[in-house]
C-alpha positions as CSV (number, residue, x, y, z in Angstrom):
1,X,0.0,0.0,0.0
2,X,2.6,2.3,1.2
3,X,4.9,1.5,-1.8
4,X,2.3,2.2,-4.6
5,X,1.6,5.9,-3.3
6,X,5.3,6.1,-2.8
7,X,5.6,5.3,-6.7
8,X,2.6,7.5,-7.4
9,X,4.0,10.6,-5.3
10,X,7.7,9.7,-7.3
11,X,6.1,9.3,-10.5
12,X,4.0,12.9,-10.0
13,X,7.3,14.4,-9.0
14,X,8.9,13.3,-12.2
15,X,6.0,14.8,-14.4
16,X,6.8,18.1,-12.1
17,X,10.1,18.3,-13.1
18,X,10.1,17.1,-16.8
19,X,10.4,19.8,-18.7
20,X,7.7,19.8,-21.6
21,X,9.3,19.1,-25.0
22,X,5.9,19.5,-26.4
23,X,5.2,21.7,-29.4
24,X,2.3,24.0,-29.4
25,X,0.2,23.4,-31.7
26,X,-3.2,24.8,-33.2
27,X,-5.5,22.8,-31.3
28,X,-9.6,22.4,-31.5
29,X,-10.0,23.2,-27.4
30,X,-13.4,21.4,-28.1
31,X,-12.6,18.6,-28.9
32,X,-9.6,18.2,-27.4
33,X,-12.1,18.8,-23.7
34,X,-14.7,16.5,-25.0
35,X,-12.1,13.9,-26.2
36,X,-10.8,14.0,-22.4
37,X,-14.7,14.4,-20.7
38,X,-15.3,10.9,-21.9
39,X,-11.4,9.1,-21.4
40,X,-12.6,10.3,-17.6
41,X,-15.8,8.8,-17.4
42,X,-15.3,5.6,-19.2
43,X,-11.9,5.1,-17.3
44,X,-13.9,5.5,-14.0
45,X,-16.5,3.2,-15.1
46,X,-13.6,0.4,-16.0
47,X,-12.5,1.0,-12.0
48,X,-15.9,1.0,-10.8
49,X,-19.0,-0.5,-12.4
50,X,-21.0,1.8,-9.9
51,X,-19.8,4.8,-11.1
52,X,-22.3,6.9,-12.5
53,X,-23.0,10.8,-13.3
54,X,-24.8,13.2,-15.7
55,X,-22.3,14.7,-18.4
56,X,-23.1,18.4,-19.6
57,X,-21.0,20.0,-22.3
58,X,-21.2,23.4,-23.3
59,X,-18.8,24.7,-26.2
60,X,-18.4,28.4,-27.8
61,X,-18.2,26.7,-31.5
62,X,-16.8,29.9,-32.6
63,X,-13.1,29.5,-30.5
64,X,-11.2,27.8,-33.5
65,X,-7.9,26.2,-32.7
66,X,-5.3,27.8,-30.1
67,X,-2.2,27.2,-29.9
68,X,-1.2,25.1,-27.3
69,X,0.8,21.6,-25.9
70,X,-2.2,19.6,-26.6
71,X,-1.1,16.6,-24.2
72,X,-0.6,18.9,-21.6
73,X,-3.6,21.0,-21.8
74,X,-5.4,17.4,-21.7
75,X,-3.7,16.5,-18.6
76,X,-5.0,19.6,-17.0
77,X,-8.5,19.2,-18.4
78,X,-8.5,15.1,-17.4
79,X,-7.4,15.7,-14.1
80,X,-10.1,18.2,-13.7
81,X,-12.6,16.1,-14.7
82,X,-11.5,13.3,-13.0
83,X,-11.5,15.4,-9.7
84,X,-14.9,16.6,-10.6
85,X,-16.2,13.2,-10.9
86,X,-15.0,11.9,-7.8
87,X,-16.4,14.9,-5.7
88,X,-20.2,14.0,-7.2
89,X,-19.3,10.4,-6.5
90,X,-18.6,10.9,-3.1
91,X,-21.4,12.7,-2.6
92,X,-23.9,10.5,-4.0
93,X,-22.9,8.2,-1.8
94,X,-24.5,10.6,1.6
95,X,-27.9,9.3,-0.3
96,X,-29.3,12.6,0.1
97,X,-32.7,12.0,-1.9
98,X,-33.1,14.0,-5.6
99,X,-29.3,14.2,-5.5
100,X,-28.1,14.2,-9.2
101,X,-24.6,13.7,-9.4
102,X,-23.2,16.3,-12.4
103,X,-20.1,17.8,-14.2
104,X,-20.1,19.9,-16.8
105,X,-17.2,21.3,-19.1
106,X,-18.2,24.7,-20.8
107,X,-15.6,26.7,-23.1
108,X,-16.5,30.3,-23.8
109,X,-14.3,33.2,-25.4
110,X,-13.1,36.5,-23.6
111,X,-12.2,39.0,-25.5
112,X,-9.3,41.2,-25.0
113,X,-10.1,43.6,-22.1
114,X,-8.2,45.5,-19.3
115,X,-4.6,45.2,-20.9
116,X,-5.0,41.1,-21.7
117,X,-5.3,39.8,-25.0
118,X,-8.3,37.7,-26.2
119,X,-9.0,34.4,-23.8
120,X,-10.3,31.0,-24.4
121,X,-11.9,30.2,-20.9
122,X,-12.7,26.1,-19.8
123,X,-15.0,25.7,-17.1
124,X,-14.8,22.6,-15.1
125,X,-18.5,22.8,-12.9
126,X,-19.6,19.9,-10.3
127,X,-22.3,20.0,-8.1
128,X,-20.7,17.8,-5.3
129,X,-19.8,19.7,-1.7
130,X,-17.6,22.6,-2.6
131,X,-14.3,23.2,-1.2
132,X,-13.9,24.5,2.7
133,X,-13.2,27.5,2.6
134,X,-9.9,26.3,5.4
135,X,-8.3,24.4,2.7
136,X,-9.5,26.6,-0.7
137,X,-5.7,28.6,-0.6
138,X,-3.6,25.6,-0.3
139,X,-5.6,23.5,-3.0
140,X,-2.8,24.2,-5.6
141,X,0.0,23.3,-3.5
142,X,2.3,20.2,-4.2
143,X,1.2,17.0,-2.3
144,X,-2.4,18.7,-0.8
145,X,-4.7,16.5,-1.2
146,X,-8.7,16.3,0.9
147,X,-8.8,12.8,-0.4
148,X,-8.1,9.7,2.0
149,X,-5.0,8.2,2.4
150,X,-3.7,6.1,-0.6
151,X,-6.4,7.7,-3.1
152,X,-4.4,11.1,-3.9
153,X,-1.1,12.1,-4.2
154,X,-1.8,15.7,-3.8
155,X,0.1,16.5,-7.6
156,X,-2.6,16.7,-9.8
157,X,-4.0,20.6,-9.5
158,X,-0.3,21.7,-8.6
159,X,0.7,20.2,-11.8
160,X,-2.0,21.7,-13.6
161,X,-1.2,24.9,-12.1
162,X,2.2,24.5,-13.2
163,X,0.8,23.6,-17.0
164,X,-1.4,26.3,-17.5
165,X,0.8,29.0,-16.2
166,X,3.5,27.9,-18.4
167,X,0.8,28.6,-21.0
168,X,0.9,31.9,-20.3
169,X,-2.7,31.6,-18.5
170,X,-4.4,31.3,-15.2
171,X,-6.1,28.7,-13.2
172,X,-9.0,29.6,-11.2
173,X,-11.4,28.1,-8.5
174,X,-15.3,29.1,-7.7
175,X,-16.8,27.3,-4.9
176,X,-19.7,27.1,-2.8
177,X,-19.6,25.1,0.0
178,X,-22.4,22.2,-0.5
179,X,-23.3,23.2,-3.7
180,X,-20.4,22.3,-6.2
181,X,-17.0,24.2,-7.6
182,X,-15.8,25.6,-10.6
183,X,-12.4,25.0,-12.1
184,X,-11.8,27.9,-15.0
185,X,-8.6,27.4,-16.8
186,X,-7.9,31.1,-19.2
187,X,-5.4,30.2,-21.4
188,X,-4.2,33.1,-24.2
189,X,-6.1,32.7,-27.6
């Protein structure tokens, strides 16, 4: 037990480190977040059978391609998702009744205003049970994790941090407590 989240947390630390020999490239953001929306949900329904939860998608057909390091934009947008659905899993399981459990990825163009270029915003919603308010400023930090012992490493938002900064953008969290959180990921069109 204790040696596979040793290898998790060393193989995290390796992604942290490796520096991206990715290209940017033009890249349909659309696609690219639907493409990952369902590798998310179909590879939590391989590890549990149980798994289930509504998928919304929302897209601004009009973004076009951006340039970016498609792999790691994915990562971010995977590990998102993947985050998303485990919060609305865990929360289905309180069996509170009419409880729906939902995540939704919605892309939506900003255009250039107080001194920043145009934006291509990616909006990461759940309605599980928001993030406490005592733990919302250290959610991006390396090896943080809310989940029990042996389920997170505590990597995955840091690294996406890391990704989308490198990107020249920003990574942003919404939150109300029992209601759900949004994820918005700005990245430079």
């Amino acid at each position: 037990h204790h040696g596979k989240r040793a290898d998790a947390i060393v193989k995290g630390m390796l992604q942290h480190s490796r520096s991206s020999n990715g290209q940017k490239e033009p890249t349909d953001i659309n696609a690219l977040a639907d493409e990952y929306l369902r590798l998310a949900y179909h590879g939590l329904r391989a590890k549990d059978k149980s798994f289930n939860a509504t998928m919304k998608t929302d897209f601004d057909e009009g973004i076009g391609d951006i340039n970016v390091i498609p792999q790691d934009i994915g990562r971010v947008i995977l590990n998102l998702i993947n985050n998303a659905f485990y919060v609305v899993d865990e929360k289905k399981k309180q069996n509170i009744p009419g409880y729906e459990p939902t995540v939704q990825i919605k892309t939506t163009q900003n255009p250039p205003s107080g001194g920043r270029g145009a934006e291509v915003a990616i909006r990461v919603t759940d309605n599980g049970n928001g993030i406490p308010q005592k733990v919302l400023d250290k959610i991006f930090q390396p090896f943080f994790t809310t989940k029990p012992t042996g389920q997170g490493t505590g990597l995955g938002l840091s690294l996406s941090y890391d990704i989308v900064k490198a990107h020249g953008g920003e990574l942003k969290v919404e939150t109300k407590e029992a209601e759900g959180s949004e994820f918005i990921v700005k990245l430079p069109a």
